[in-house]
N, C-alpha and C positions, 0 to 999 in steps of 0.2 A: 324508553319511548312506548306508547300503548296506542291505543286503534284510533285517537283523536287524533292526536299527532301525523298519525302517519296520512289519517283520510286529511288534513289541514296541507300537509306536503303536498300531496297528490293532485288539491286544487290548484296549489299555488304554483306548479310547475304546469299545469297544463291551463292558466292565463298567460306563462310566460309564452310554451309555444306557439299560443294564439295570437299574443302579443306580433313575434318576431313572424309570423305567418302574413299578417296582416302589416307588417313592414316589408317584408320582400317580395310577396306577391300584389298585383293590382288588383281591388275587387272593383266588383258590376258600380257605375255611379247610382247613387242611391242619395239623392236630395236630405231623405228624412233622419240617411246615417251619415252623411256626410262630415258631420264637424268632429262627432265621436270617433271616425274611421280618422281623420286626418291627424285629431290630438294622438290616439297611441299610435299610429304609423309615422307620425314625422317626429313623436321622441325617440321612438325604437331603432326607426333606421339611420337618425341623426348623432345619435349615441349609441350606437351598438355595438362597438370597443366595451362601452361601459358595464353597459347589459351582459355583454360577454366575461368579464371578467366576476362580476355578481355572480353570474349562475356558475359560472365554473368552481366559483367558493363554496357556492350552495354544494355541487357534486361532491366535493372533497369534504366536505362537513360529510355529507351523507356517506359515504366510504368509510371513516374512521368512528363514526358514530354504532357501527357497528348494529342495524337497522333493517337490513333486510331479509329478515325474516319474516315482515311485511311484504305481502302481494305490491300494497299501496307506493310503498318506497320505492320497488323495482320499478315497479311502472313509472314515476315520479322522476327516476334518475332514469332512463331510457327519452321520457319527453325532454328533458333537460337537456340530454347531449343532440336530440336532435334539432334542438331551439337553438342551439350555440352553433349547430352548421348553418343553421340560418344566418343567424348574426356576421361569422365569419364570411360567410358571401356576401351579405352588404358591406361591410366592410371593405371586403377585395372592390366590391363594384365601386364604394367612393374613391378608392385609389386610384382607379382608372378616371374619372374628372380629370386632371388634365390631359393625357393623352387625348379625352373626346375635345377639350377645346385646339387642341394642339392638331388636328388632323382639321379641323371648322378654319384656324389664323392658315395654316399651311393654302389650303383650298383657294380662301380669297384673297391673302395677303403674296404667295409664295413662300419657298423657303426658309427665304430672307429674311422673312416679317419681323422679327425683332430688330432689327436694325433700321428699320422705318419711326424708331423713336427718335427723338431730337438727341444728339448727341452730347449735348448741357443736361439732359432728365435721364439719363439711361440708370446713373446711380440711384435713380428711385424704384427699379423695377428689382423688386427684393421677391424670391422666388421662398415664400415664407411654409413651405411643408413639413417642415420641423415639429416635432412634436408635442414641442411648450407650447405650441400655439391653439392643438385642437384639445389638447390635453385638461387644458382649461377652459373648458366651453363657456364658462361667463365671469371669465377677467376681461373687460372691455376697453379700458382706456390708456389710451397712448399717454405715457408723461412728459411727451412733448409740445402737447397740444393743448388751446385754449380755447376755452367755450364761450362765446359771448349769449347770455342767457336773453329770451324772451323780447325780444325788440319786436315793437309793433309795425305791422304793414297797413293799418287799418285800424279803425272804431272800436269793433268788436272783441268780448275778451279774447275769440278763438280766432282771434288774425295775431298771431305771434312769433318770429320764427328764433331760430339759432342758428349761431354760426358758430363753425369749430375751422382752427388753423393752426398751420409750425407757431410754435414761440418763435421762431428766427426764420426769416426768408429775405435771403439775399438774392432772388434774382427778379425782384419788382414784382409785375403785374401775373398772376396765378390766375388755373382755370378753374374755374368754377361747375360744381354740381348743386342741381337743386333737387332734395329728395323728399318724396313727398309720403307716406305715409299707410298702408293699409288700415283694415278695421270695416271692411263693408259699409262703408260711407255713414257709419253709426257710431264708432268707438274710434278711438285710438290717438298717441301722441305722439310729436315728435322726436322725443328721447326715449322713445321704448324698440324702435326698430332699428334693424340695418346697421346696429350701432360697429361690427367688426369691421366691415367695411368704412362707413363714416370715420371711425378715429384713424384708420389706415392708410383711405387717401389725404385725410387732412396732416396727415405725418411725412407724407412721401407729394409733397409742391401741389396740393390741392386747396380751394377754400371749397368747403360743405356746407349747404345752408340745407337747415329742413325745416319744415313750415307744419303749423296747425294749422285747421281751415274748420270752417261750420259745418256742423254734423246733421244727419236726422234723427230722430222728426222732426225736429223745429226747424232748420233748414234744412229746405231739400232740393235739389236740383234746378237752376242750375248754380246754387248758390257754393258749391265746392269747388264749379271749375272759376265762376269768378274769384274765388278766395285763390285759390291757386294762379291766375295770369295776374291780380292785384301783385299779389308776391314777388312771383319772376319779374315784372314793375319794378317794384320794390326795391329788387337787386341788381336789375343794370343800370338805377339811377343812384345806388349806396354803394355796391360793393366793391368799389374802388377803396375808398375809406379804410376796408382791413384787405386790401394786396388782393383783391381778385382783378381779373379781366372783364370788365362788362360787356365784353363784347364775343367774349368763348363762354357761355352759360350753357351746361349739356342739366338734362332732366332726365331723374330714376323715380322708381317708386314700385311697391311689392302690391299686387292682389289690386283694391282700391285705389291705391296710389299710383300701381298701375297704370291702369287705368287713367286718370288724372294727368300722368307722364306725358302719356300717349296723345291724349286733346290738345295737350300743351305742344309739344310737337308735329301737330299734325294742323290745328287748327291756327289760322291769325283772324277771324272772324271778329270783324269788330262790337258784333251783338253780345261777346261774352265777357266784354269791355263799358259797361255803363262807366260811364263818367271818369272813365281814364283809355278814350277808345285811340289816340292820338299816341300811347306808348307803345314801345319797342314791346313785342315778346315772345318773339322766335329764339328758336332754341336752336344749338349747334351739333346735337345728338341727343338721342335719348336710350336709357337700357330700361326696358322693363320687364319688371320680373314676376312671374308666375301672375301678368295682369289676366284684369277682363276686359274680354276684347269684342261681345258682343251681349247688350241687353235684349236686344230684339230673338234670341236662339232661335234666328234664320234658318240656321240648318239643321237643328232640332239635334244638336248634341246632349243638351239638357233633356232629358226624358218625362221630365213633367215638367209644371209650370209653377213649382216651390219658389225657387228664384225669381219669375214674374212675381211672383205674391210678397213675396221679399221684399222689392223693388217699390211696387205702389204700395204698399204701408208703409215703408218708414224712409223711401229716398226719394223717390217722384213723386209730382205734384199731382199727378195723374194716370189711370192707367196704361197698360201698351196698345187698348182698343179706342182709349179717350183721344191719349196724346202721340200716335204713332211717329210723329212727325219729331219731338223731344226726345224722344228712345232712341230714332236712329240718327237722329244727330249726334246724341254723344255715345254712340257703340265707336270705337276705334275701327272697326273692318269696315264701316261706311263710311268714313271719313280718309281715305286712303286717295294721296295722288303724286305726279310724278317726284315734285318738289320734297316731300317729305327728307327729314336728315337723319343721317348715316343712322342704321339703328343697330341695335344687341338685344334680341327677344330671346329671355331664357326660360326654359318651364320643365317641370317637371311631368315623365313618364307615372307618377302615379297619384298626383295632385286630384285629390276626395274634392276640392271647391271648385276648381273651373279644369273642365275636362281638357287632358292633352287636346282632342281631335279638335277643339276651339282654338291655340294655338295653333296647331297645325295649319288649320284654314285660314288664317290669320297672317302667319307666315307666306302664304303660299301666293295671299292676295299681295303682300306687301312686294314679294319677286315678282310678281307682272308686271306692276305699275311703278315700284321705286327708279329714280335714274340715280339713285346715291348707294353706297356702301350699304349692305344690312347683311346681318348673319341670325339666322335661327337655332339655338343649340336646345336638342332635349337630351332632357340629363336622366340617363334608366333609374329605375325604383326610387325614385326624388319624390318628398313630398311639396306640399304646399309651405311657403315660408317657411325653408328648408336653410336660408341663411339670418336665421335671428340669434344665432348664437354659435359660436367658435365651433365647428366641424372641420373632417379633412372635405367634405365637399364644397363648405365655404370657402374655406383659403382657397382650392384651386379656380373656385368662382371670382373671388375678389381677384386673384391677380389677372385672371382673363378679362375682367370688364376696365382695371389700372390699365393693361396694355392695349385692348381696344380704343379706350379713349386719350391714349397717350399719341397711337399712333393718328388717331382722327384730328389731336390737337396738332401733329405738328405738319400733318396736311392742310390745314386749316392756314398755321404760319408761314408756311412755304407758298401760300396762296398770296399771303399777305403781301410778300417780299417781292412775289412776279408784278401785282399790282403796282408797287413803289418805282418797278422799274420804270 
């Protein structure tokens, strides 16, 4: 090894530490760094087993390489073991995810709270922390399960949705989720997200539907959320046809979709209804994940106004000084009242795109004014779209939002059954 080699190490270990620095600590929200900050922090801390294992090899190369007689390498192998404490404390932190949701069900459910599932579904409540599962961060699909590809809701190419379910379902009518998609209301499709979850509750007595919808610039606002209540339309007049219940429709969605989730749940306003104002499209819960919950940055969590700038180029038809009245209609914290159904807001403690303290506030409005069921969980050193692919902090996500909405479904049927009396 000669003085290239050694100065080439020397870099390359101290991006790692920076790497795992900027996974386990929260930096200041920064508009301009924001997407930068959240791609290496949500690969590092989402895969940090893996990171961990890498550098450790790297160490042990450097040990037997017999190297340090280089300044560059010692220092090189000192950032390295202290990049890998890093690592290992994320790590430790996503193993505790279920205990945080587990002390959240404890609080509002009781002790009890697993037993509040229907007694016919309980075998679907698969406690999946096993290690094939995160081990493989992007083996995605169940082979039990079948996709029904690109069925239109609408005209337009980007009115499409899918539907995934068991090969076999022997107990009739299934509930339903409609998931709807991030991408900052500009990009994104419906088989690129959420897909661990998606094949998982569609394996365990779920039908999953997830929808494209029109993007910006060319569509903008509020042409996402009509493409989204056309859909949910869509599905309590079809989805009977593949073994759903059209009348238990619960709605998710990550960031944007979010967002989206959230209108869908919160609004029945028939103005976001042209010409199907007459359908059904209330929702029976909603979980949304690391959405956005206010365009208007009422409380000035957003530190500048990138995001306004974001917003009137390429998703509004107008600015937030033109169209103030458009803005705060579709921020979800304006849209809040008693009637809203049961909800599960999850976000992450270091989420670079929409600041926890927007959450928070979010959460806080929805505990005054909800009369239904809702839980707020933040998840520490969590990024943004932190469940797009096999982690230990996904599974213990995924099985907390299966038993949240298992146990909402069978409060739901238990309702049904008082009513027949």
């Amino acid at each position: 090894m000669d003085v290239f080699w050694a100065n080439t190490i020397l870099i390359i270990a101290s991006v790692a530490l920076c790497c795992s620095s900027l996974g386990r600590f929260r930096t200041p929200y920064n508009s301009h760094l924001s997407f930068p900050l959240f791609m290496i922090s949500w690969l590092t801390s989402e895969l940090a087993w893996l990171h961990f294992l890498l550098q450790g090899a790297a160490c042990i190369f450097l040990l037997i390489s017999h190297s340090f007689q280089f300044w560059q390498v010692q220092v090189a192998f000192a950032l390295l073991v202290a990049s890998m404490f890093l690592l290992l404390s994320m790590h430790r932190i996503s193993l505790q995810t279920g205990r945080i949701f587990k002390q959240h069900f404890t609080a509002l459910f009781g002790d009890d709270y697993p037993q509040r599932v229907a007694a016919h579904r309980q075998h679907y409540i698969a406690h999946r922390h096993h290690p094939r599962y995160w081990l493989r961060p992007f083996s995605m699909r169940a082979p039990n399960v079948v996709r029904h590809r690109d069925l239109a809701y609408g005209d337009d190419t980007r009115q499409t949705l899918d539907i995934y379910h068991s090969h076999t379902n022997q107990e009739g009518k299934l509930p339903v989720m409609l998931y709807i998609h991030g991408g900052g209301w500009i990009v994104g499709n419906k088989s690129q997200q959420a897909l661990p979850m998606i094949y998982h509750l569609a394996s365990k007595g779920w039908v999953v539907v997830t929808i494209n919808y029109r993007l910006g610039p060319k569509s903008r606002f509020p042409d996402p959320l009509i493409d989204a209540k056309r859909a949910l339309a869509w599905v309590k007049n079809n989805i009977e046809g593949y073994g759903g219940d059209a009348n238990f429709v619960v709605t998710s969605g990550g960031s944007a979709g979010g967002q989206l989730a959230l209108m869908l749940a919160q609004s029945c306003d028939s103005k976001w209804q042209p010409g199907f104002e007459k359908e059904d499209t209330q929702v029976a819960a909603c979980v949304p994940l690391y959405a956005v919950y206010d365009f208007t940055n009422q409380h000035r969590f957003r530190t500048d106004n990138t995001f306004e700038k974001f917003l009137t180029r390429f998703v509004m038809p107008s600015s937030l000084t033109e169209g103030s009245t458009l803005w705060h209609s579709l921020s979800p914290i304006h849209q809040l009242h008693a009637r809203i159904p049961p909800m599960l807001t999850i976000h992450g403690s270091h989420d670079s795109l929409v600041p926890i303290e927007e959450a928070r506030e979010f959460a806080n409005c929805v505990k005054k004014v909800s009369h239904n069921v809702n839980m707020f969980v933040e998840l520490e050193a969590t990024q943004h779209a932190f469940e797009i692919f096999h982690s230990v902090r996904t599974e213990f996500t995924i099985d907390a939002i299966q038993l949240f909405l298992e146990i909402i479904y069978q409060d739901y049927a238990q309702s049904i059954e008082h009513q027949s009396v």
